[in-house]
C-alpha positions in Angstrom: -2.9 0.9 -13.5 0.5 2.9 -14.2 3.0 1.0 -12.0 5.3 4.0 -11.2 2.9 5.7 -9.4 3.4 6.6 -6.1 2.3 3.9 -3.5 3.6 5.9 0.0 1.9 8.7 -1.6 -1.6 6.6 -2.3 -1.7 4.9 0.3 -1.0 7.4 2.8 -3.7 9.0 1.0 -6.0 6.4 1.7 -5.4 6.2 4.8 -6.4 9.6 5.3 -9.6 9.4 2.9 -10.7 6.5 5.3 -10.0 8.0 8.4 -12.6 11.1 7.4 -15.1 8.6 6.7 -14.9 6.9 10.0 -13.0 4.1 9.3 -11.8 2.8 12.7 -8.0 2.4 13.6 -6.5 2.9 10.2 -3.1 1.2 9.5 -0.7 2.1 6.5 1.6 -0.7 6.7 4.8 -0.6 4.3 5.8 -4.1 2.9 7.8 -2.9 0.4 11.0 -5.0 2.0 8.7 -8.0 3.3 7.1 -9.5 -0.1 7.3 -8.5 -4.2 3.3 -8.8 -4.8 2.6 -5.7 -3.0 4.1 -2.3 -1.3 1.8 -1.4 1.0 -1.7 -2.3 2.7 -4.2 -0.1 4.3 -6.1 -1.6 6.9 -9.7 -0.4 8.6 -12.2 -1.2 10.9 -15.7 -1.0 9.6 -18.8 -1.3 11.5 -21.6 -2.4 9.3 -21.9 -3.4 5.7 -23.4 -0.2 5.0 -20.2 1.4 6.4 -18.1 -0.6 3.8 -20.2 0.0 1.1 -19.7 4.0 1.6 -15.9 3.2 2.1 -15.9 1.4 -1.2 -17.7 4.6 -3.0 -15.5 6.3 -2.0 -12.6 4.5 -2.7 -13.2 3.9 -6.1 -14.1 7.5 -6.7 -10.6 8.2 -5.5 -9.1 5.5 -7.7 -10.4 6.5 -10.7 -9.3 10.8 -9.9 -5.8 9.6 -9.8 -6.1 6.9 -13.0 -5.8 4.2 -10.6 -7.0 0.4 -12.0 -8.5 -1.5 -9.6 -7.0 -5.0 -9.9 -9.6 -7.2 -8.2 -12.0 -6.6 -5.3 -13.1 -9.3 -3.3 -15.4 -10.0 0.0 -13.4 -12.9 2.3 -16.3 -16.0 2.4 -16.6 -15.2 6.2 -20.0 -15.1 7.6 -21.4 -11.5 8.0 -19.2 -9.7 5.1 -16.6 -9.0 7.5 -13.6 -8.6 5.5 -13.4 -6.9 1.6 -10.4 -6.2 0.2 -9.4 -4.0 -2.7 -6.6 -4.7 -4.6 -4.9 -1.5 -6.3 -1.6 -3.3 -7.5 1.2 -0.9 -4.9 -1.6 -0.9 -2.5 -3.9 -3.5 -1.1 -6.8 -2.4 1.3 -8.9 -4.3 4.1 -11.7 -3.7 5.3 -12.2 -5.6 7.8 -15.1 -5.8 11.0 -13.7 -5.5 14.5 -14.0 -9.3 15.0 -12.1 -9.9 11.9 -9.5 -7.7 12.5 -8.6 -9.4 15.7 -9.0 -12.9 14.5 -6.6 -12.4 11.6 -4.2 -9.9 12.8 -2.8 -8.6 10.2 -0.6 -6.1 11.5 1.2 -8.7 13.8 1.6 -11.5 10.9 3.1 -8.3 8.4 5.0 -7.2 11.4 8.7 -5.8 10.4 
């Protein structure tokens, strides 16, 4: 992955791509002041395993048009595949079931 390119212009960009294929209440957080391993993180609720493997399509389609590396992609060991993540380097993405989402909360541990 080039590291100059444009993470508030990716992510947004994921953010949008996974709100038109359903992901549920999508989240572009900016941590770019908050930590040095990452600038931003895009969160969604998914709603089946089938749903996140679609997301995932799609996503990687979209990394590889912009000659985007992905770093690492990993499922959480939580029963019922309810968190995958996919780690582009600027951006980090969760994908995360409903039940997940509100155990961890992410958006109020990353809170500015």
């Amino acid at each position: 992955m080039d590291d100059t390119f444009q993470g508030d212009k990716i992510a947004g960009e994921l953010g949008e791509l996974l709100k038109d294929h359903h992901g549920g209440d999508v989240v572009v957080m900016d941590l770019r002041e908050l930590n040095s391993w990452t600038d931003f993180f895009v969160i969604a609720t998914v709603t089946s395993s089938t749903h996140v493997q679609g997301l995932l399509r799609h996503i990687k389609e979209f990394a590889r048009e912009q000659g985007i590396e992905i770093l690492h992609r990993r499922r959480k060991t939580i029963p019922g595949d309810e968190w995958n993540l996919v780690d582009l380097g600027n951006v980090v993405i969760h994908l995360m079931s409903e039940k997940a989402r509100a155990f961890y909360e992410l958006e109020r541990l990353w809170a500015t």
